[in-house]
N, CA, C, O and CB atoms as a CASP TS submission, in Angstrom:
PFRMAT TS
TARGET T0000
AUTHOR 0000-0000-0000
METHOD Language model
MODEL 1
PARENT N/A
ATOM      1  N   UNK     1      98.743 136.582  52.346  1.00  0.00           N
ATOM      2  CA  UNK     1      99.881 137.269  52.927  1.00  0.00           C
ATOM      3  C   UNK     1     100.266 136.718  54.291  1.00  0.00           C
ATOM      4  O   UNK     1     101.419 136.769  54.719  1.00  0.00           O
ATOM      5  CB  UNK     1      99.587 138.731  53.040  1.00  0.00           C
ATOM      6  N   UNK     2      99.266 136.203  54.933  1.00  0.00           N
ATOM      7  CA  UNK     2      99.484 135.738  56.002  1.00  0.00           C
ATOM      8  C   UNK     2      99.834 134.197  56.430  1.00  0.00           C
ATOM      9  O   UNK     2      99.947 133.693  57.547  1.00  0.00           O
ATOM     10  CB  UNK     2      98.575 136.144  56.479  1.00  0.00           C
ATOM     11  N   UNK     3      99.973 133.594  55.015  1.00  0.00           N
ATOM     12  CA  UNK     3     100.637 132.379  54.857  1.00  0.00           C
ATOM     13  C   UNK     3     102.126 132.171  55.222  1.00  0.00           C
ATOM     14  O   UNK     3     102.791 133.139  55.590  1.00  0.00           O
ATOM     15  CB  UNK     3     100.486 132.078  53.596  1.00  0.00           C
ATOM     16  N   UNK     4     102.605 131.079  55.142  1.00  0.00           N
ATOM     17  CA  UNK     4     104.422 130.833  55.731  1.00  0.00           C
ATOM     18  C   UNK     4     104.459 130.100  54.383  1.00  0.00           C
ATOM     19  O   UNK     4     103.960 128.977  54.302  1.00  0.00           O
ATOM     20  CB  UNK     4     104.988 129.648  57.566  1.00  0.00           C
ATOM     21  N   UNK     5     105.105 130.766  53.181  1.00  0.00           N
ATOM     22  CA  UNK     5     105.275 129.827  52.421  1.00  0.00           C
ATOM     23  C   UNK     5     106.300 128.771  52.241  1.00  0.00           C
ATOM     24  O   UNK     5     107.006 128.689  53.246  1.00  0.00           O
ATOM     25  CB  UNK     5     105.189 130.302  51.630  1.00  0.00           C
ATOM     26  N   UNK     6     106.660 127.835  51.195  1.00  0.00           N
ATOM     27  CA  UNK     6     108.398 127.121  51.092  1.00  0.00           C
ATOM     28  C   UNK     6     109.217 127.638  51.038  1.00  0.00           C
ATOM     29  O   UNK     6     110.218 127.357  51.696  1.00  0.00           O
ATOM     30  CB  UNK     6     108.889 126.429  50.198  1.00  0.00           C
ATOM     31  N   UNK     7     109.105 128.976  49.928  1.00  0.00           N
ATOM     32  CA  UNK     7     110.452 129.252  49.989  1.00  0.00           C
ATOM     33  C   UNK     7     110.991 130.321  50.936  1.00  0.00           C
ATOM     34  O   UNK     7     112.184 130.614  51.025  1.00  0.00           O
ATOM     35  CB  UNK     7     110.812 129.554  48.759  1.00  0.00           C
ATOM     36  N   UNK     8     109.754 131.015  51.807  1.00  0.00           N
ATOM     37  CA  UNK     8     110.691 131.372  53.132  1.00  0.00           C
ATOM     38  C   UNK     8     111.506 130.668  54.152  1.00  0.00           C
ATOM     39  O   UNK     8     112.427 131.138  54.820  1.00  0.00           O
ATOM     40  CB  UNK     8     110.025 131.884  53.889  1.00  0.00           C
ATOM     41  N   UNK     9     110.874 129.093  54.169  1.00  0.00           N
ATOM     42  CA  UNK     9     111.141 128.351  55.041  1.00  0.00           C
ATOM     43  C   UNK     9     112.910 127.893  54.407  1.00  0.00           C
ATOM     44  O   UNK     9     114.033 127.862  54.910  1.00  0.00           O
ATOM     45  CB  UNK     9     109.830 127.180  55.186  1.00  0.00           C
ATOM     46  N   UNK    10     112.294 127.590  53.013  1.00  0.00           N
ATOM     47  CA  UNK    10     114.239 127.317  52.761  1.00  0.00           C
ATOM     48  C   UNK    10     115.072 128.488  52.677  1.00  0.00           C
ATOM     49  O   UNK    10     116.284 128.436  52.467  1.00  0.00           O
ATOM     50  CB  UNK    10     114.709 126.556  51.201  1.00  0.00           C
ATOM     51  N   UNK    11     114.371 129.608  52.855  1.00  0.00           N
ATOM     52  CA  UNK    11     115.718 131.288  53.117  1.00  0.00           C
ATOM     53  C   UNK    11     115.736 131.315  54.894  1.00  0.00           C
ATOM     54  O   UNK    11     116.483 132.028  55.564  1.00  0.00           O
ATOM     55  CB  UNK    11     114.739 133.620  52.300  1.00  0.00           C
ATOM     56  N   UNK    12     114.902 130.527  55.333  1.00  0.00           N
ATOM     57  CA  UNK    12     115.133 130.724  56.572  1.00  0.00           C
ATOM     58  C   UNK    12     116.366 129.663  56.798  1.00  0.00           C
ATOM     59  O   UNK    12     117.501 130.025  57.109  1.00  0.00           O
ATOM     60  CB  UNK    12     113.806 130.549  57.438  1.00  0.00           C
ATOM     61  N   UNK    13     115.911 128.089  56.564  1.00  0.00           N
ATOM     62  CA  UNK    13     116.979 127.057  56.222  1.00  0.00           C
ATOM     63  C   UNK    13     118.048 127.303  56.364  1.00  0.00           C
ATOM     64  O   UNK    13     118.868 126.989  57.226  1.00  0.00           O
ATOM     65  CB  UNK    13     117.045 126.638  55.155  1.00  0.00           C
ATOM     66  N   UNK    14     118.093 127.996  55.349  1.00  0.00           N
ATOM     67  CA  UNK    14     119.654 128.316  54.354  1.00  0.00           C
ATOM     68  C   UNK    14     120.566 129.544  55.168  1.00  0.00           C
ATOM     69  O   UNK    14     121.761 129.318  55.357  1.00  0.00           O
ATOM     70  CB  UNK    14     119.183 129.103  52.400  1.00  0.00           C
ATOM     71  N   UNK    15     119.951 130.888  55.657  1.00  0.00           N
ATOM     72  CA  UNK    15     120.191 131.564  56.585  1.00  0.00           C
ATOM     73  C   UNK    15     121.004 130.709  57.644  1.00  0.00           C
ATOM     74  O   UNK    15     122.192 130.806  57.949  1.00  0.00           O
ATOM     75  CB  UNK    15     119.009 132.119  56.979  1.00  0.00           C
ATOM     76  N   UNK    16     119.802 129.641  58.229  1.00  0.00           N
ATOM     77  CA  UNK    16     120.532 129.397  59.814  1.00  0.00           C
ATOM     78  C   UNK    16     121.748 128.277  59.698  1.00  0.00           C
ATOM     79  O   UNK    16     122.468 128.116  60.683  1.00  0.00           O
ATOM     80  CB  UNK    16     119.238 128.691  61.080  1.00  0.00           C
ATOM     81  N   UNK    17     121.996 127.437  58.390  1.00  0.00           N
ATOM     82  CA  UNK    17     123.200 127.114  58.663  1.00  0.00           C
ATOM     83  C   UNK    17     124.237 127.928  57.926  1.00  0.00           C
ATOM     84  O   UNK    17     125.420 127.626  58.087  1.00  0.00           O
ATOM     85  CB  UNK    17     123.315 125.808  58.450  1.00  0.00           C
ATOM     86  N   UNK    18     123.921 128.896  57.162  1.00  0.00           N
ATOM     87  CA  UNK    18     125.421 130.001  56.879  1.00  0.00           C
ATOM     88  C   UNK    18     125.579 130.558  58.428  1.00  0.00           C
ATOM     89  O   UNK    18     126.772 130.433  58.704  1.00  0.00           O
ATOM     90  CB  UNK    18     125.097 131.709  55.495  1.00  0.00           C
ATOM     91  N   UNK    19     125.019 131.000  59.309  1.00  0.00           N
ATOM     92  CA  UNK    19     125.410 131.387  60.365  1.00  0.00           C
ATOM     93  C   UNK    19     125.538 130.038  61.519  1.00  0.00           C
ATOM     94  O   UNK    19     126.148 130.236  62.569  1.00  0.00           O
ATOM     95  CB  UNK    19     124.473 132.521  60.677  1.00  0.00           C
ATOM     96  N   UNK    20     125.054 128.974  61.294  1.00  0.00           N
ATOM     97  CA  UNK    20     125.519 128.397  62.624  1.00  0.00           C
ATOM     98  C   UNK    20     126.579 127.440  61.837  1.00  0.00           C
ATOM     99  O   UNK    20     127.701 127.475  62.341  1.00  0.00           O
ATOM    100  CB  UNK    20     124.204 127.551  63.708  1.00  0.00           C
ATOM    101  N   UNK    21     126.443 126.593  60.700  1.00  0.00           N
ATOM    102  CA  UNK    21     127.299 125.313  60.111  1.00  0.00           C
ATOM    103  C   UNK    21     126.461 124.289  60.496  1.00  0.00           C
ATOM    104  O   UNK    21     125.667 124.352  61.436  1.00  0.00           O
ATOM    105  CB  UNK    21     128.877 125.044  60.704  1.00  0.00           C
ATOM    106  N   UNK    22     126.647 123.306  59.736  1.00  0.00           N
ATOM    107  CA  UNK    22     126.497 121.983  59.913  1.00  0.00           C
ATOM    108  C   UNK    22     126.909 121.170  61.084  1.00  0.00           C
ATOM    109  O   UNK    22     126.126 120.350  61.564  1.00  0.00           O
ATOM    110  CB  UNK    22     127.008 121.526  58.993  1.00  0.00           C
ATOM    111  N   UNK    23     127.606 121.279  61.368  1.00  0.00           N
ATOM    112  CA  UNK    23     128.645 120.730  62.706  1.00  0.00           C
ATOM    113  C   UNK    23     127.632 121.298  64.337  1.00  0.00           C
ATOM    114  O   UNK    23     127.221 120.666  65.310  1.00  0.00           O
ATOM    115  CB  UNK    23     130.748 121.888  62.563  1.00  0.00           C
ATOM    116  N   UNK    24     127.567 122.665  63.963  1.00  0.00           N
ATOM    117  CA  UNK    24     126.677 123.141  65.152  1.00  0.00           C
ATOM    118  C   UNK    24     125.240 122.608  65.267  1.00  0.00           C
ATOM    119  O   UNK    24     124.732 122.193  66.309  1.00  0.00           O
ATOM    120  CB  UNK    24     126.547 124.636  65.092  1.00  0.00           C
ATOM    121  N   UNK    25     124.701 122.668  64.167  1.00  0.00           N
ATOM    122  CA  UNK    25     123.588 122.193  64.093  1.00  0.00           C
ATOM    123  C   UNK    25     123.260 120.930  64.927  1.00  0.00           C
ATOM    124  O   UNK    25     122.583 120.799  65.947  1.00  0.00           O
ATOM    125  CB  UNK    25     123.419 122.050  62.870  1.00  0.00           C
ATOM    126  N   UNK    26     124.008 119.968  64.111  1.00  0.00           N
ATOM    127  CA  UNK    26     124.156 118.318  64.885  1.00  0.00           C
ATOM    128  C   UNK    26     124.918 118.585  65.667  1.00  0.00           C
ATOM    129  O   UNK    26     125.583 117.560  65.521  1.00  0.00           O
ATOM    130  CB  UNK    26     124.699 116.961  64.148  1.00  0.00           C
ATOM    131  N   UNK    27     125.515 119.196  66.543  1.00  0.00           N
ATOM    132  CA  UNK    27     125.591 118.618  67.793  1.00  0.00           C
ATOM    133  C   UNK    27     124.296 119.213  68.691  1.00  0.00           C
ATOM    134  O   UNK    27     123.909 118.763  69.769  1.00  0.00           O
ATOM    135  CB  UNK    27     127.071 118.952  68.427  1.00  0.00           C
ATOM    136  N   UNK    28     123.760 120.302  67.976  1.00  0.00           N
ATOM    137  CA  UNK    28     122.476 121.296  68.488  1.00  0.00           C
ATOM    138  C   UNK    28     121.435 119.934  68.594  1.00  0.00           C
ATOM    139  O   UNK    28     121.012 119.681  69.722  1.00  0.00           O
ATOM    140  CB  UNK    28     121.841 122.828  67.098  1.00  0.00           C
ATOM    141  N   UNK    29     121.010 119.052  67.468  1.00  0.00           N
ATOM    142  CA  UNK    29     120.086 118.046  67.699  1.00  0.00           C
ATOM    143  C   UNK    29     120.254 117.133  67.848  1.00  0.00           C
ATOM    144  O   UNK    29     119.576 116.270  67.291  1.00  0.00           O
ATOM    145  CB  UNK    29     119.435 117.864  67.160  1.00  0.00           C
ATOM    146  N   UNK    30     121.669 116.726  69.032  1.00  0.00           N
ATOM    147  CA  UNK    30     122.487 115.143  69.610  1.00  0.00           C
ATOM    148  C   UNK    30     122.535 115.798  70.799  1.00  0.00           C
ATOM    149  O   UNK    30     122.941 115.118  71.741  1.00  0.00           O
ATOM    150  CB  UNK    30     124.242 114.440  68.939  1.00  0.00           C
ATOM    151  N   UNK    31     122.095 117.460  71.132  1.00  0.00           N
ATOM    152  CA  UNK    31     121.561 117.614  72.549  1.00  0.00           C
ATOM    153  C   UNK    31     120.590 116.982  72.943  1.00  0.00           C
ATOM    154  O   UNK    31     120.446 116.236  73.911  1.00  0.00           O
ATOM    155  CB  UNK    31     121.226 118.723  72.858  1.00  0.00           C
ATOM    156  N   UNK    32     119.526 117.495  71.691  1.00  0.00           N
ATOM    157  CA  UNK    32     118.396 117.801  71.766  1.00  0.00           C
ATOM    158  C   UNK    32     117.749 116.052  71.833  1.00  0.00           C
ATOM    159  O   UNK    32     116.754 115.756  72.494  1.00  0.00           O
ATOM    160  CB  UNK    32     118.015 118.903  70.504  1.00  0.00           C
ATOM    161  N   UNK    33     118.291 115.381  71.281  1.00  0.00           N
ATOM    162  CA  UNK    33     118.071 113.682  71.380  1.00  0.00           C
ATOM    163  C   UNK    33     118.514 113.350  73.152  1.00  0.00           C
ATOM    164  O   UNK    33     117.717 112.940  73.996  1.00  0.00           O
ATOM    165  CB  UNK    33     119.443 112.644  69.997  1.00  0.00           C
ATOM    166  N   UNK    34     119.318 113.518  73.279  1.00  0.00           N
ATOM    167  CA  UNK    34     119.965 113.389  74.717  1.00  0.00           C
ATOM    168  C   UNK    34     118.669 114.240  75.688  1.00  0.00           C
ATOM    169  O   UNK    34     118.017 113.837  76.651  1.00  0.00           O
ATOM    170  CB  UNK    34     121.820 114.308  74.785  1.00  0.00           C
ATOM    171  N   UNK    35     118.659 114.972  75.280  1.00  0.00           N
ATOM    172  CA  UNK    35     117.704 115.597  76.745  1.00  0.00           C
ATOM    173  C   UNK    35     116.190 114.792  76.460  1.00  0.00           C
ATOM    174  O   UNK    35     115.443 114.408  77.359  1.00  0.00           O
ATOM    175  CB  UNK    35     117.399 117.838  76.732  1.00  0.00           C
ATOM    176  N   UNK    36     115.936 114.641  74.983  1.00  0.00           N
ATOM    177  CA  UNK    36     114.325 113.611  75.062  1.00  0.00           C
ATOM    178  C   UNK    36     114.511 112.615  75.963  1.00  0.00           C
ATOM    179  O   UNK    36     113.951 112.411  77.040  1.00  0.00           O
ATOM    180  CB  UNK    36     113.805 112.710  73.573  1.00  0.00           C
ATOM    181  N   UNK    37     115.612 111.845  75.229  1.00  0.00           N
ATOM    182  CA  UNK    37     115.827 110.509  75.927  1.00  0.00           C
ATOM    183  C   UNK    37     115.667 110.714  77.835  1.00  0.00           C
ATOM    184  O   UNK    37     115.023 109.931  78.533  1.00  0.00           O
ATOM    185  CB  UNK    37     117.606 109.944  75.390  1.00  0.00           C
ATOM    186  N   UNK    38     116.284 111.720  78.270  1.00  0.00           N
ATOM    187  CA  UNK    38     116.500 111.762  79.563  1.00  0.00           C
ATOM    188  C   UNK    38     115.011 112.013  80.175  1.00  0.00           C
ATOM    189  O   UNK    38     114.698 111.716  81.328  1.00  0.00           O
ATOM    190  CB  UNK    38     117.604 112.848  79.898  1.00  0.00           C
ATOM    191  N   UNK    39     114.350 112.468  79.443  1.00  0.00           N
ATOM    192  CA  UNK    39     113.109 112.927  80.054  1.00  0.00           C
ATOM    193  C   UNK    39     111.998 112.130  79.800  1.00  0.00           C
ATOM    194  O   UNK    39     110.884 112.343  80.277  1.00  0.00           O
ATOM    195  CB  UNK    39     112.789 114.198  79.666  1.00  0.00           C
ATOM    196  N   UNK    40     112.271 111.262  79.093  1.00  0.00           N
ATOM    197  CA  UNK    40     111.261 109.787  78.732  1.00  0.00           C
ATOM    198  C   UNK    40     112.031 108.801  79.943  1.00  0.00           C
ATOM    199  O   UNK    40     111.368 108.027  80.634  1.00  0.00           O
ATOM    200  CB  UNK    40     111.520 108.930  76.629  1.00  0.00           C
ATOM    201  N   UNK    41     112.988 108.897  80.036  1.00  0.00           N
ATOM    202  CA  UNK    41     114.054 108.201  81.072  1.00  0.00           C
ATOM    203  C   UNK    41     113.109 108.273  82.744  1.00  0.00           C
ATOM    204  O   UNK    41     112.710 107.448  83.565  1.00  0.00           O
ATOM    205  CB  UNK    41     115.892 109.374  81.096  1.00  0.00           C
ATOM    206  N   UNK    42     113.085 109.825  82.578  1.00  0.00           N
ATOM    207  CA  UNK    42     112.794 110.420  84.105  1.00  0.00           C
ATOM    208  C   UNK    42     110.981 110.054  84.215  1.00  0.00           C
ATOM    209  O   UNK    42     110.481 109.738  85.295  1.00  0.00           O
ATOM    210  CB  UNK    42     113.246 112.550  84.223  1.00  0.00           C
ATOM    211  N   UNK    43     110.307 110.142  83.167  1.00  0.00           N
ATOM    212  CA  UNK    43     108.789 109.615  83.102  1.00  0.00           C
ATOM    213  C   UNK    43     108.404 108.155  83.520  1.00  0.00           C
ATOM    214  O   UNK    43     107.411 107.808  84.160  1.00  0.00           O
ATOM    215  CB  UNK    43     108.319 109.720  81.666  1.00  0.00           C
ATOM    216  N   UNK    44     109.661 107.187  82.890  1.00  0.00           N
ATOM    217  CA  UNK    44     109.502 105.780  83.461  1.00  0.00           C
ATOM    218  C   UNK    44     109.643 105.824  84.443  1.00  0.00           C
ATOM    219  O   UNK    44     108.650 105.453  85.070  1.00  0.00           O
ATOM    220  CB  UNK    44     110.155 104.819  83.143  1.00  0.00           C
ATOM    221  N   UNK    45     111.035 106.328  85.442  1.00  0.00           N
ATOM    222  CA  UNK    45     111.202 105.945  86.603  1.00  0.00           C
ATOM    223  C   UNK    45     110.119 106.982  87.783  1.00  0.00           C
ATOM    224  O   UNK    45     110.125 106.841  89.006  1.00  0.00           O
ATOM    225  CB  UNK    45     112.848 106.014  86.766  1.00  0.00           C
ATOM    226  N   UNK    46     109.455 107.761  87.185  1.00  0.00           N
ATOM    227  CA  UNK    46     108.145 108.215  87.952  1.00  0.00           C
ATOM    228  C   UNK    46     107.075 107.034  88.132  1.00  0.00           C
ATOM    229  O   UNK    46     106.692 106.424  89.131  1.00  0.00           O
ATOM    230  CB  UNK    46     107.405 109.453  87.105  1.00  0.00           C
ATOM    231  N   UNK    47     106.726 106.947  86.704  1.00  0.00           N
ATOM    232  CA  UNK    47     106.007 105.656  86.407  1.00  0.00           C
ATOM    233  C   UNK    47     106.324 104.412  87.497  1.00  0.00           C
ATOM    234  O   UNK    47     105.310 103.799  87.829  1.00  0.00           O
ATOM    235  CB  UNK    47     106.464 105.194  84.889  1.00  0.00           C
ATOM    236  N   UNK    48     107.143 104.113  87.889  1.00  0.00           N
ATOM    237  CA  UNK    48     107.413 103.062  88.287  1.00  0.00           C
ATOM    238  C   UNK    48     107.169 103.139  89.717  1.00  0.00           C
ATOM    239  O   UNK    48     106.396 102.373  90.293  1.00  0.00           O
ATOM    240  CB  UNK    48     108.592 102.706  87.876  1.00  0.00           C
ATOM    241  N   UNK    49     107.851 104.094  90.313  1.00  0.00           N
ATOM    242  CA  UNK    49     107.758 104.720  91.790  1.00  0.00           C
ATOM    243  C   UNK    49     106.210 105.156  92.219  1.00  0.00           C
ATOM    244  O   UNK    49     105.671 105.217  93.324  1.00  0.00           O
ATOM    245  CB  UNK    49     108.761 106.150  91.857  1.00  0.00           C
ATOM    246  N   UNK    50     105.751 105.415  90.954  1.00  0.00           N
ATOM    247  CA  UNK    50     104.131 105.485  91.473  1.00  0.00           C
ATOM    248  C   UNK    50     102.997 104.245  91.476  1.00  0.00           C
ATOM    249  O   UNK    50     101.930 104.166  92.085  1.00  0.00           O
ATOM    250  CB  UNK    50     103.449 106.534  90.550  1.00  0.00           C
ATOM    251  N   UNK    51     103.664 103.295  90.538  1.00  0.00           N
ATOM    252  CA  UNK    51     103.580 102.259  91.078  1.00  0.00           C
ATOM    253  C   UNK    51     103.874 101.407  91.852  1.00  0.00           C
ATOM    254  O   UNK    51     103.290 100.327  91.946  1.00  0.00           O
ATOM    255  CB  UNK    51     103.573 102.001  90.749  1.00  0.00           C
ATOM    256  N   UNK    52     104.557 101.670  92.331  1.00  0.00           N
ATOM    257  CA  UNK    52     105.458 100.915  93.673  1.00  0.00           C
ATOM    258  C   UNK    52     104.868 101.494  95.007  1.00  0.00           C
ATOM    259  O   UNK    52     104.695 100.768  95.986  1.00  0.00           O
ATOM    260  CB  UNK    52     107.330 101.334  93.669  1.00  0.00           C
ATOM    261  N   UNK    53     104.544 102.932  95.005  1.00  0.00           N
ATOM    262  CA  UNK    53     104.106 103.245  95.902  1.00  0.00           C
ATOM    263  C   UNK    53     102.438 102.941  96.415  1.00  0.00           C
ATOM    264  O   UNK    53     102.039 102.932  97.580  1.00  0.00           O
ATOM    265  CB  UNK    53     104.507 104.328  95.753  1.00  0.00           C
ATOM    266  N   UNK    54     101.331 102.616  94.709  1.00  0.00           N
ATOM    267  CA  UNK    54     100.125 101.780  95.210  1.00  0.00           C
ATOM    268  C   UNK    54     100.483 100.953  95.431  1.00  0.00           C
ATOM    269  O   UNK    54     100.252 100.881  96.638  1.00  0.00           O
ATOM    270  CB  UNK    54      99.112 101.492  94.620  1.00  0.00           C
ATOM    271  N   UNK    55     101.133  99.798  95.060  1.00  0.00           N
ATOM    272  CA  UNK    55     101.527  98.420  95.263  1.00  0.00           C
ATOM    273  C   UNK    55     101.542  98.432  97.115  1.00  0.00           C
ATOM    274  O   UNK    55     101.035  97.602  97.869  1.00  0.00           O
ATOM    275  CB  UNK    55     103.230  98.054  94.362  1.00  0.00           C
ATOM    276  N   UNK    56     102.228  99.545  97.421  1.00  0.00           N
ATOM    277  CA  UNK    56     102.285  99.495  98.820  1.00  0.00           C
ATOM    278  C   UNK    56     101.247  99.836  99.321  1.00  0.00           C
ATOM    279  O   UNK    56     101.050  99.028 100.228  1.00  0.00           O
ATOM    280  CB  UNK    56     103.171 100.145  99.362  1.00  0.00           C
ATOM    281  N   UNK    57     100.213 100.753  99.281  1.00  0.00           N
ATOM    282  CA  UNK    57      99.533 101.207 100.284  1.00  0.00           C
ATOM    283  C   UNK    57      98.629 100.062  99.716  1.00  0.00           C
ATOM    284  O   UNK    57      97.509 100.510  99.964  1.00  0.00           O
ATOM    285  CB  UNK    57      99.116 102.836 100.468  1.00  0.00           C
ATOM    286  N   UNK    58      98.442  98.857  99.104  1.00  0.00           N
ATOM    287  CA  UNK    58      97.056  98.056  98.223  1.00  0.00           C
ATOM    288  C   UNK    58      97.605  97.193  99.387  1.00  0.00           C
ATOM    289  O   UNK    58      96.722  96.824 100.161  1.00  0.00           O
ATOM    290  CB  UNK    58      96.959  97.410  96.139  1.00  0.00           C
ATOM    291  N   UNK    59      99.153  96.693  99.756  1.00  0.00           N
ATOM    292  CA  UNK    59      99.589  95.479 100.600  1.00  0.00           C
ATOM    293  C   UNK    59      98.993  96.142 102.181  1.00  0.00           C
ATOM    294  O   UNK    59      98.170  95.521 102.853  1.00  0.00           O
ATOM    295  CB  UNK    59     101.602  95.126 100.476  1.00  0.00           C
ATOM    296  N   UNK    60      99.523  97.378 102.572  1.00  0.00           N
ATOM    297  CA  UNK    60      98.667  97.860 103.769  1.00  0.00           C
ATOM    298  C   UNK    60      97.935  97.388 104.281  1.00  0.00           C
ATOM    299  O   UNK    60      97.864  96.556 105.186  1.00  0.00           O
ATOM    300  CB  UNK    60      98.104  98.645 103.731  1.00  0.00           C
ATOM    301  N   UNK    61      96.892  98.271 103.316  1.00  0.00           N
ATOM    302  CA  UNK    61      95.464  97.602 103.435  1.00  0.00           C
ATOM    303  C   UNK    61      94.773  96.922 103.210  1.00  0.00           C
ATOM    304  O   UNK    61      93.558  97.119 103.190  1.00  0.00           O
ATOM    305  CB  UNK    61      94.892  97.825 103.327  1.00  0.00           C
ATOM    306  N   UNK    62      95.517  95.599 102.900  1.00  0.00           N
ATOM    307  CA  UNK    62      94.895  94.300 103.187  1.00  0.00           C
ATOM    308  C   UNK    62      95.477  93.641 104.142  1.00  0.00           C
ATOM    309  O   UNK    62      94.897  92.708 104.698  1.00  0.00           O
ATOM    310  CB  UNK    62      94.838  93.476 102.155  1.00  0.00           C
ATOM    311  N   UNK    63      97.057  94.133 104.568  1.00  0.00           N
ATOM    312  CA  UNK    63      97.475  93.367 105.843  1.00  0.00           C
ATOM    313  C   UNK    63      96.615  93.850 106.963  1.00  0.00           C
ATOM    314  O   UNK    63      96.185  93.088 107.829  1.00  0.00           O
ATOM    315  CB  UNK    63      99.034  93.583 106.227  1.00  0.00           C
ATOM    316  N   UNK    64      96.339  95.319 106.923  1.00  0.00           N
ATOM    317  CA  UNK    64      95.449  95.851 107.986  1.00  0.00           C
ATOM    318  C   UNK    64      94.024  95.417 108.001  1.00  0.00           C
ATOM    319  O   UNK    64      93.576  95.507 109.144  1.00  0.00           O
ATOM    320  CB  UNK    64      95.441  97.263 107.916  1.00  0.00           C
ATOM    321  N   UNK    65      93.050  94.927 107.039  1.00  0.00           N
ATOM    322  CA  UNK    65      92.206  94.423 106.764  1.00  0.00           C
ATOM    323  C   UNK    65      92.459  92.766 107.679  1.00  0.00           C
ATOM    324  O   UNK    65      91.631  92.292 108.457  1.00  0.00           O
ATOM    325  CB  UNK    65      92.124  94.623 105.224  1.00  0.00           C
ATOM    326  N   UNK    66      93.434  92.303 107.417  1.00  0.00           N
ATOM    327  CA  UNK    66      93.088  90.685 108.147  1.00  0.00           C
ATOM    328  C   UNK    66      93.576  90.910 109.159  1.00  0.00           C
ATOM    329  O   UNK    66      93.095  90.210 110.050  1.00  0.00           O
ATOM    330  CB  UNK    66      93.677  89.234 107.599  1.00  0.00           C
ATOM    331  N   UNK    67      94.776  91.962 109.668  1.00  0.00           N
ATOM    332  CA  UNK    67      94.675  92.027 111.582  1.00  0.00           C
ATOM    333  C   UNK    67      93.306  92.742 112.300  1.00  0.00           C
ATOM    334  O   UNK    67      93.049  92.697 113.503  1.00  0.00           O
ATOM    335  CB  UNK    67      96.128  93.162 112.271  1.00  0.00           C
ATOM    336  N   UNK    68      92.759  93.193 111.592  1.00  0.00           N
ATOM    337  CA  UNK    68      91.591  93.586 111.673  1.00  0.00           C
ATOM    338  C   UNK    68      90.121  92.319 112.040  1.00  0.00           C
ATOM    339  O   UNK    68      89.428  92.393 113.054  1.00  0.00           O
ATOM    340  CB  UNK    68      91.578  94.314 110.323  1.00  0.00           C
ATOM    341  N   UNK    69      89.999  91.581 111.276  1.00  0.00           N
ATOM    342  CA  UNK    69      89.298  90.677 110.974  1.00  0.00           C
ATOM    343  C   UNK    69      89.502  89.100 112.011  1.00  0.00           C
ATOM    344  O   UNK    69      88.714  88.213 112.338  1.00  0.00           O
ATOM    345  CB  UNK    69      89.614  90.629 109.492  1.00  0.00           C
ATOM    346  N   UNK    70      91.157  89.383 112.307  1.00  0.00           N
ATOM    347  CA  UNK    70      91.682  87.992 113.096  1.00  0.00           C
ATOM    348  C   UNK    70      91.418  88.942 114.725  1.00  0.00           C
ATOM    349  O   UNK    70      91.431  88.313 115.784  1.00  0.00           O
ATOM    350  CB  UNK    70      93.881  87.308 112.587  1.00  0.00           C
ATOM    351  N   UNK    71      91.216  90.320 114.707  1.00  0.00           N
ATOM    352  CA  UNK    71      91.177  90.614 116.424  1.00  0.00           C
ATOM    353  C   UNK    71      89.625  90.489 116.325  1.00  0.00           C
ATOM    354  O   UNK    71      89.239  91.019 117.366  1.00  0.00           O
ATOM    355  CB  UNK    71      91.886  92.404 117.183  1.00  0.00           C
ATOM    356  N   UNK    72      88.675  90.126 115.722  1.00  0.00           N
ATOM    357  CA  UNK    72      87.330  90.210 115.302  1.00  0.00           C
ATOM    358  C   UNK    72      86.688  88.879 116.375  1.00  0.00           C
ATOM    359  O   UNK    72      85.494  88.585 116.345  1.00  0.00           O
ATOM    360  CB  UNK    72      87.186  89.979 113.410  1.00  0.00           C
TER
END
């Protein structure tokens, strides 16, 4: 009883496009593509900025390492 069987899933189906249509639907999941994309979008350019930002503190501290070493 506590199963989800098929054929609720296709009365559920079938339910949500007599009330929304076809048309709503797809544009419902050409949002829903658009906002993934944007947020795989927004993960790279984190990605990147957090690399950019070790890249910097790695150059730091090795420029600070040889003014270090040359006042030695």
């Amino acid at each position: 009883m506590g199963q989800i069987g098929i054929w609720q899933i296709v009365i559920v189906a079938v339910v949500v496009v007599l009330l929304f249509g076809r048309g709503k639907i797809s544009d419902l999941m050409g949002d829903v593509a658009k906002g993934i994309n944007s947020f795989k979008k927004g993960l790279k350019e984190e990605d990147t900025k957090v690399a950019d930002s070790i890249d910097q503190k790695e150059t730091e501290t090795v420029t600070s390492s040889k003014e270090k070493s040359k006042a030695s």
